[in-house]
C-alpha positions in Angstrom: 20.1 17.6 -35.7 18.4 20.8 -34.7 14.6 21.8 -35.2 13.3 24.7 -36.2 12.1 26.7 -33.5 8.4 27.1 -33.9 6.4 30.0 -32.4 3.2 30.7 -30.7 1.1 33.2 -30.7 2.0 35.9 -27.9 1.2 35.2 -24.4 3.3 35.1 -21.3 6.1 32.6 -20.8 5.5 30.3 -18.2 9.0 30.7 -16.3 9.7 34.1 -16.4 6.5 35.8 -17.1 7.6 37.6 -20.5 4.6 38.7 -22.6 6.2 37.4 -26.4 6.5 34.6 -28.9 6.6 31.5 -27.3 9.1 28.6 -28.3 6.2 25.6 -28.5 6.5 22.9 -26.9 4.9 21.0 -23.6 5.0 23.9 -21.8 5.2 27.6 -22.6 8.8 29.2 -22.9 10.2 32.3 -24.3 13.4 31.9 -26.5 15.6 33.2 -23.3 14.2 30.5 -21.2 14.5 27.8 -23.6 18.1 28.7 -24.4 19.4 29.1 -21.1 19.1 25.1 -20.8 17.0 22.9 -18.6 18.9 23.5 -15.1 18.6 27.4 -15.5 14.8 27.0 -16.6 14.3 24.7 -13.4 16.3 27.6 -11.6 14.4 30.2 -13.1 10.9 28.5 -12.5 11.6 28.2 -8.8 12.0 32.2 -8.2 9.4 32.9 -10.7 7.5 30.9 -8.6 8.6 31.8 -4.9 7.7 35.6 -6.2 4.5 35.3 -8.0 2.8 32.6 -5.8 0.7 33.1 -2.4 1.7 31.2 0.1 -0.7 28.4 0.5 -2.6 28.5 3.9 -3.9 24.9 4.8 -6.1 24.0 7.6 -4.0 23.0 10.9 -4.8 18.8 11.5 -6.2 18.3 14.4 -5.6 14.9 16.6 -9.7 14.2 15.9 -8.7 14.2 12.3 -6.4 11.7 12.2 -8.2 9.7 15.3 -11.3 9.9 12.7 -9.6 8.4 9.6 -7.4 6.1 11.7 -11.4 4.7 13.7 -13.4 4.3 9.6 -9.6 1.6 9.1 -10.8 -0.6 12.0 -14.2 -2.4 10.8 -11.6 -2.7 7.3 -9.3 -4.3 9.1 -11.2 -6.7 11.2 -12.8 -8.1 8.2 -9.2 -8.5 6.5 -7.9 -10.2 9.7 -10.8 -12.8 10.3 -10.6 -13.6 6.1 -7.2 -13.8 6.7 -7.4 -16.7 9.4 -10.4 -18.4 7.7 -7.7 -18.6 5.0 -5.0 -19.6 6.9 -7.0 -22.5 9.0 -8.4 -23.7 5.3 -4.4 -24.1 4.5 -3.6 -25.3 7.6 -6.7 -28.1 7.2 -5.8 -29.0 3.8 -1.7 -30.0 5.1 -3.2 -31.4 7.6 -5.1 -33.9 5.4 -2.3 -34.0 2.6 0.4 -35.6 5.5 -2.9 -38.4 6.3 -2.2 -39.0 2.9 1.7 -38.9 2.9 3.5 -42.2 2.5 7.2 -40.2 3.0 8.0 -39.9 7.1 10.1 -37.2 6.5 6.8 -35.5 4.4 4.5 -35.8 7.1 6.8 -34.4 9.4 7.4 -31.3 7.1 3.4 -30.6 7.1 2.5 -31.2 10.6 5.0 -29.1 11.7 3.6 -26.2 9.5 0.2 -26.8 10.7 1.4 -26.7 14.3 3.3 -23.1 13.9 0.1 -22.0 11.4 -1.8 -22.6 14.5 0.2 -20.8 16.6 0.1 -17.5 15.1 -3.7 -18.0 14.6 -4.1 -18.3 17.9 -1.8 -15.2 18.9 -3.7 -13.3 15.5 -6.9 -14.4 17.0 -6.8 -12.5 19.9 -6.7 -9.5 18.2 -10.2 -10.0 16.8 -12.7 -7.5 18.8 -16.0 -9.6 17.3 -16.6 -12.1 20.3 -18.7 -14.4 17.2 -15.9 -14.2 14.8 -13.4 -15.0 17.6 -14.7 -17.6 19.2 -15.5 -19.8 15.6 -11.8 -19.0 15.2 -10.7 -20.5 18.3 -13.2 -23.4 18.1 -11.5 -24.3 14.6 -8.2 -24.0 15.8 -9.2 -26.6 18.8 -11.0 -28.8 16.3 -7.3 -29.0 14.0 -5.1 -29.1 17.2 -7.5 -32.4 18.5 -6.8 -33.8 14.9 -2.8 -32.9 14.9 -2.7 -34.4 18.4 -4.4 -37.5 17.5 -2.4 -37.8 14.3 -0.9 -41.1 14.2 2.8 -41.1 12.6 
């Protein structure tokens, strides 16, 4: 089922520039354009374009541009890193105390060896931390949970 083609007032179509009646619709075509089907309009647009635009002349980057954005990321990213190990040593606290309670061998087993490789990666994540404070309660945590994993009795 076809339309009827409705028509604007007269301005200039938005592909080829025409000064006419416009077909309405999202954007605004002359009857040429709009019969000439969508891959001849995109066609069309893309030389109408290429001719009628300046070329757009953007600032070169330079290296302190990017060395700029890239330095503001780093206080972001320390913050997400310690939060991220706080997290992670809560976790690794909480299977600690879930195998104490454990009656299943095969359970406990499970959990403490999650805690151990949760505190490895801490440990190897924790050295990345450049605040000596927030490093160091990191390490002491990880110390305090390894004492309690080695003195876990199975």
């Amino acid at each position: 089922m076809r339309f009827p083609l409705l028509f604007s007032q007269v301005q200039n179509c938005s592909i080829c520039g025409e000064n006419t009646r416009l077909f309405v619709s999202r954007v605004p075509l002359c009857v040429t354009c709009y019969e000439a089907g969508p891959e001849k309009r995109i066609a069309r647009s893309l030389i109408m374009a290429s001719t009628l635009a300046e070329p757009v002349k953007w600032p070169a980057p330079t290296a302190s541009d990017g060395a700029a954005a890239l330095n503001s990321l780093i206080p972001q990213a320390q913050k997400a890193l310690v939060a991220f190990l706080e997290v992670d040593l809560d976790l690794s606290s909480t299977l600690l105390e879930t195998a104490e309670l454990s009656i299943s061998r095969r359970h406990v087993e499970t959990a403490l060896e999650r805690v151990r490789r949760a505190l490895q990666l801490i440990r190897r994540l924790g050295a990345r931390i450049n605040d000596p404070v927030a490093q160091a309660d990191i390490h002491s945590r990880v110390d305090g949970l390894e004492l309690r994993l080695e003195t876990f009795p199975i």
